[in-house]
N, C-alpha and C positions, 0 to 999 in steps of 0.2 A: 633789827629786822633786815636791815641790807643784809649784815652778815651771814645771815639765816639763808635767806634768796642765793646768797652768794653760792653757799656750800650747796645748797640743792641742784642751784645748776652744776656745781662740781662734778657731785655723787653722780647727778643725770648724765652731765658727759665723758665721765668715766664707764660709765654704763655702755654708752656707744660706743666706746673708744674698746672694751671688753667685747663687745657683740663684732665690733669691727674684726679685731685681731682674731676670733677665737672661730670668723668665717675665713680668714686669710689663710688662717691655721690649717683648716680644713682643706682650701685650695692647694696649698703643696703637698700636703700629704696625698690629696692625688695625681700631682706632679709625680712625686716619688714612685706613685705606686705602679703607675703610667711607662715611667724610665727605667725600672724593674723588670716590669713586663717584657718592655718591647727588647732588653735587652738580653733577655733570658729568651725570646724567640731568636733573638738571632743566632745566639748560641745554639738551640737545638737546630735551626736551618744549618749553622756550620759545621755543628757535626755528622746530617747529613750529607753533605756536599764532602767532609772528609771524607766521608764513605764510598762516595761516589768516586771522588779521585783512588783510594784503594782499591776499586773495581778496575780504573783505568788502567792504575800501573801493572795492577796482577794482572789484566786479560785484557792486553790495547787493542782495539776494533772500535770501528764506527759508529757504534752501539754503543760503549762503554762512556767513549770520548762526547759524543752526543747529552748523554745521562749525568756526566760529570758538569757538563754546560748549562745544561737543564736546572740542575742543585745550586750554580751558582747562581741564577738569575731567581730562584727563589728566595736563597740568602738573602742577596740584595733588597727585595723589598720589605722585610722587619728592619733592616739595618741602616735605611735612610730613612727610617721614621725617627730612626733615634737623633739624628743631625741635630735635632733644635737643640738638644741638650748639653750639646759641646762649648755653646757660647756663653759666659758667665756661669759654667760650673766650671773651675778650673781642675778639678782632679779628671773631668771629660778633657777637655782641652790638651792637657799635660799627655794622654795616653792617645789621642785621637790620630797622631801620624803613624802608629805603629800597625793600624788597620785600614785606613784611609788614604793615604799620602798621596798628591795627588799633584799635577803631571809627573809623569816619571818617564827616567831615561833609559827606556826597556834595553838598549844594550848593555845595560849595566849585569844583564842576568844572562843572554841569552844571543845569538846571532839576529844582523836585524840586518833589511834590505841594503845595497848597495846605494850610498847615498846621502845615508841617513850620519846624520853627524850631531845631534842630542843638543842640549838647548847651552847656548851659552859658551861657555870655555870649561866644560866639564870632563877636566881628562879622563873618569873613569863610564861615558857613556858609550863607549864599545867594550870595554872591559869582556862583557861574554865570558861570566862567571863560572859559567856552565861548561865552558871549552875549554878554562884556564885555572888547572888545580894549585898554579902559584902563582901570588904577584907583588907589587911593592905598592904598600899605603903609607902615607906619612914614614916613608923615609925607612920601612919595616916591613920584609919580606911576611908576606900572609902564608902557610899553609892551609888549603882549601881543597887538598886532597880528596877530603871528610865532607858533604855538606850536611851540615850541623845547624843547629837554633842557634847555639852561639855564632856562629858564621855570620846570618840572615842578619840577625837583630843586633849585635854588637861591633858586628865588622864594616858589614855593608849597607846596614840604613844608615841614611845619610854619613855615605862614605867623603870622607874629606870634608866636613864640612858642609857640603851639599845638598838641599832641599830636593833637587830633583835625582838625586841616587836612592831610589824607592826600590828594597828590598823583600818587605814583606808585605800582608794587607792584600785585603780583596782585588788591589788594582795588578799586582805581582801575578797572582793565580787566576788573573784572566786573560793577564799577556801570555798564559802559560798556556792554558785552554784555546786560545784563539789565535795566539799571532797577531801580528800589525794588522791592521785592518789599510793596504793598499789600494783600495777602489771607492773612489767616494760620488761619484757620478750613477751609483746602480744601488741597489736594495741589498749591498753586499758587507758586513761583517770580515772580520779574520778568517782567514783561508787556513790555521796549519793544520797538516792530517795527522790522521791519529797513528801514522806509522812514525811521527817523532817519539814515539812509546814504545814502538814496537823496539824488538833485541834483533842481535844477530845481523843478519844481512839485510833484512826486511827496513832494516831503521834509516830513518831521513835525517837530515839535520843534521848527524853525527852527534855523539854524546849522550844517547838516549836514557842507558841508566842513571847519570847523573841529571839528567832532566829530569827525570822521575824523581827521584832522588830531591832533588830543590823543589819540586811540585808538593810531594808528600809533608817534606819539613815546612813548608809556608802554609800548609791545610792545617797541619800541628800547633803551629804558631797562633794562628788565626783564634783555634777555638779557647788555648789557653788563655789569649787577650781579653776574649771576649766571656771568660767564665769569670777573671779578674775583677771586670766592671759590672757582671751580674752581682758580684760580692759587694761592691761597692753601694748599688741600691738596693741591699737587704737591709731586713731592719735594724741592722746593729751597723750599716755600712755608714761609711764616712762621707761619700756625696749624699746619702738621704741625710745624714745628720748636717751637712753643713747647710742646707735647703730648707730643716724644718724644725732647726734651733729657734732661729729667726725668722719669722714668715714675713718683715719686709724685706729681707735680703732674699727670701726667696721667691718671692711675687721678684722682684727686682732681675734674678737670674732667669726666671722663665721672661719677663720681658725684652731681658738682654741677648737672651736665645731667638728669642721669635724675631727682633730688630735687625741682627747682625747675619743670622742664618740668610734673611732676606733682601738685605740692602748688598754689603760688600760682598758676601761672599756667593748667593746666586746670581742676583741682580748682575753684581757688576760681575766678578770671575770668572763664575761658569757658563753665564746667559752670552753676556753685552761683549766681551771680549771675544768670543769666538766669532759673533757674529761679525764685530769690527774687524778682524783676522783676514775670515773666511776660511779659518783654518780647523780642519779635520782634528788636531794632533790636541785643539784646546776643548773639545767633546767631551764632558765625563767619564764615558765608559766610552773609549774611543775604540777599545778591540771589540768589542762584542756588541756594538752599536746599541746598548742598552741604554742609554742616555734621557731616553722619554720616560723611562719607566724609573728611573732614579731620581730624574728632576721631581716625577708624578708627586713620590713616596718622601720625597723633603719635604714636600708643599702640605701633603696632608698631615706629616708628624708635627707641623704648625699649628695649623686646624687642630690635632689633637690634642694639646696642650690649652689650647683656646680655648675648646668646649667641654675640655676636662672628660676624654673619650677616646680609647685608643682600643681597634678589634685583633688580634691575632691572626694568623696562617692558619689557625684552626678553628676561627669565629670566636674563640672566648673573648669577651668584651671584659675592659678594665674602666671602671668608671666610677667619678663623686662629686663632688662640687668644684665647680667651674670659675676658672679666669674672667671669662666673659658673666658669670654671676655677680661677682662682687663688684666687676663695673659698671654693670646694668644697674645697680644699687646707688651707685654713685655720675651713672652718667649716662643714662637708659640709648638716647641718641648716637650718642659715641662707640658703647657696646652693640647697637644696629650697622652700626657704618663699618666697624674691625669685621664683625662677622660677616655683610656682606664681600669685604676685601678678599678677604680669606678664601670664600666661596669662588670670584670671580679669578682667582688665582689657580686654586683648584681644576678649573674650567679650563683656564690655560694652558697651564699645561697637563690636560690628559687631551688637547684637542693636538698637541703632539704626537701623543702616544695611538689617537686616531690616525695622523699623518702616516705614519711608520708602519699601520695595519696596513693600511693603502696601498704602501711601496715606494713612501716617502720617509729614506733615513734621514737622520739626525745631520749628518755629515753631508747629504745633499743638500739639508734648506739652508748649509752655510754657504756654498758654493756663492761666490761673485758671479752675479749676472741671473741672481734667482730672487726675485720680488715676491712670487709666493712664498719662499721659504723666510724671508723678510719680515712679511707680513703674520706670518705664522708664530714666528720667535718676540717679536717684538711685544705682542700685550702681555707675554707672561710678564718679561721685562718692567712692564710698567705696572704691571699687577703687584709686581714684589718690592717697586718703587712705593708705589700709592699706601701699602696697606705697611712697610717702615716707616711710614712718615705719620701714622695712628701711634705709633708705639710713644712716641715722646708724648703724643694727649695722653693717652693712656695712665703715664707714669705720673703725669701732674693732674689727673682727677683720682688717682687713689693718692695722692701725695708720696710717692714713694722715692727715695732716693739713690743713686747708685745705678741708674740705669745706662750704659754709653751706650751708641751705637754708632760705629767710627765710619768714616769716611771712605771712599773708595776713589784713586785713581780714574779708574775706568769710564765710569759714569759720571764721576762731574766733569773729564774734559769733554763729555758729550752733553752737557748740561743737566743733568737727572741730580743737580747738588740736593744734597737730604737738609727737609727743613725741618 
């Protein structure tokens, strides 16, 4: 009779243990379909925006160069939704500096203000790739006569070793677009005009065809990368398959994503350090003061993962059973407290992206001696504190294991240590 009892409760909780898995199951698979999507928009925004830069180079005017700005700040918001998904997918991660890389030390490409001397002891941040068709790297004359893909991606990303020699990626093609952004006391973006395009005598800056020239090759770049990783979450791709082999490794990867995307990497990097700065230069999208609107679209492609719910540039909705479902199941409380996090993060930072309608850039509310701007930056900060420090509940009421989310510099010597 016991052993009777016994197996029944067996059969029973093998029963859940199948009902369990087979809604986990369900949860990545619209992860996967989620990370597809959004990454398959980005790629059609980039090949817009390619476009748009070929309109530049063939026919430079203030029109063209405007239209090409325009395409980029579209790009951008499919393309920082996909952020969550870099953290705990390593084939995202592995490929994430080739479109992303982020401070970089724009004289690496291009001429840059008098002054500006690049972070660190990075001998090639004047380099001004653009001005200079030969030079010596590792002890090895370059020919750069040609600017080439191979150039961009093999020579000059992370030239010497160097995290901050950012070559290609959305951050390259908008130093290219914009220019430094010199003015951070006003509602002002990068100033360069679109006669660094123009030919002949009309052109600024000097070297205008090979600007052109490194503009076009990094739009080239861009979409190729990002058709790579579309490949990747198709159905035969190897990040949907490493995701939804195993659905507690990949419950595991989307909470490793949503923790990390939120704690180290905005919380502290993006958010808390510039604010402790005060400095313009550690701003997201520091040329193109687009910065509200990239924090916006990180924060939401969190929420999107969350609620198992991601809309497109075109309104197409991708959606199926939710993150926030299986914990409801397992922690109804817990699942109420993430989704409101989420929500008041959300809030946070689009009441930046209010700021910046206003006439309040990103780079003003860092400025020292500015309390509103203070005031403003700071609840995202703790919005993207509060709602990492759900991720560890999270992972010990679905019991799932493999979940990190690492520390950060930044914010524990400010005290914001993750509990």
């Amino acid at each position: 009779m016991t052993r009777t009892c016994i197996m029944m409760m067996t059969v029973a909780g093998l029963a859940t243990q199948v009902q369990a898995e087979t809604s986990q199951a369900q949860v990545v698979e619209t992860y996967a379909d989620i990370a597809e999507a959004g990454y398959r928009d980005s790629l059609t925004t980039a090949e817009a925006l390619r476009d748009a830069i070929a309109a530049l180079t063939e026919a430079p005017s203030e029109s063209t160069l405007t239209a090409a700005r325009a395409a980029w700040r579209a790009a951008r918001d499919p393309y920082m939704q996909t952020e969550v998904f870099r953290f705990g997918n390593p084939i995202v991660d592995d490929w994430e500096g080739r479109v992303n890389a982020w401070p970089l030390d724009e004289g690496l490409i291009d001429s840059v203000a008098d002054g500006y001397f690049g972070a660190g002891e990075n001998e090639f941040a004047q380099l001004n790739v653009i001005a200079t068709p030969t030079f010596t790297l590792s002890g090895q004359e370059v020919d750069a006569t040609e600017i080439t893909p191979a150039l961009l991606s093999d020579v000059l990303q992370e030239a010497d070793g160097s995290e901050a020699n950012v070559a290609t990626g959305y951050h390259a093609i908008e130093f290219l677009l914009w220019g430094q952004d010199l003015i951070s006391d006003a509602p002002e973006a990068g100033q360069r005009p679109w006669t660094d395009y123009a030919q002949g005598d009309a052109c600024t800056g000097g070297n205008c065809d090979r600007r052109a020239a490194y503009l076009t090759v990094a739009a080239d770049l861009l979409v190729d990368d990002l058709s790579f990783m579309v490949d990747q979450w198709a159905d035969d791709g190897a990040a949907r398959a490493a995701v939804t082999t195993d659905p507690q490794a990949g419950i595991a990867a989307m909470l490793t994503g949503i923790g990390n995307l939120s704690y180290g990497e905005m919380a502290g990097q993006r958010v808390k350090l510039g604010l402790i700065l005060h400095d313009p230069e550690e701003e997201h999208d520091c040329f193109s003061d687009n910065t509200p609107s990239s924090h916006y679209h990180d924060v939401l492609g969190m929420q999107n993962v969350w609620l198992g719910s991601y809309t497109g540039p075109d309104g197409d909705v991708t959606t199926g059973p939710a993150l926030r479902d299986v914990v409801a199941e397992a922690d109804p409380e817990l699942a109420e407290t993430l989704t409101a996090q989420l929500a008041d993060t959300v809030a946070a930072a689009n009441a930046l992206r209010d700021a910046q309608a206003e006439g309040m850039h990103y780079d003003m509310l860092l400025q020292v001696g500015n309390p509103e701007g203070e005031a403003l930056i700071t609840p995202l900060i703790d919005a993207l504190v509060d709602q990492s420090r759900s991720i560890e509940r999270v992972s010990r009421a679905l019991n799932v294991n493999g979940v990190v989310v690492e520390g950060d510099d930044t914010l524990e010597a400010s005290g914001e240590v993750f509990k």
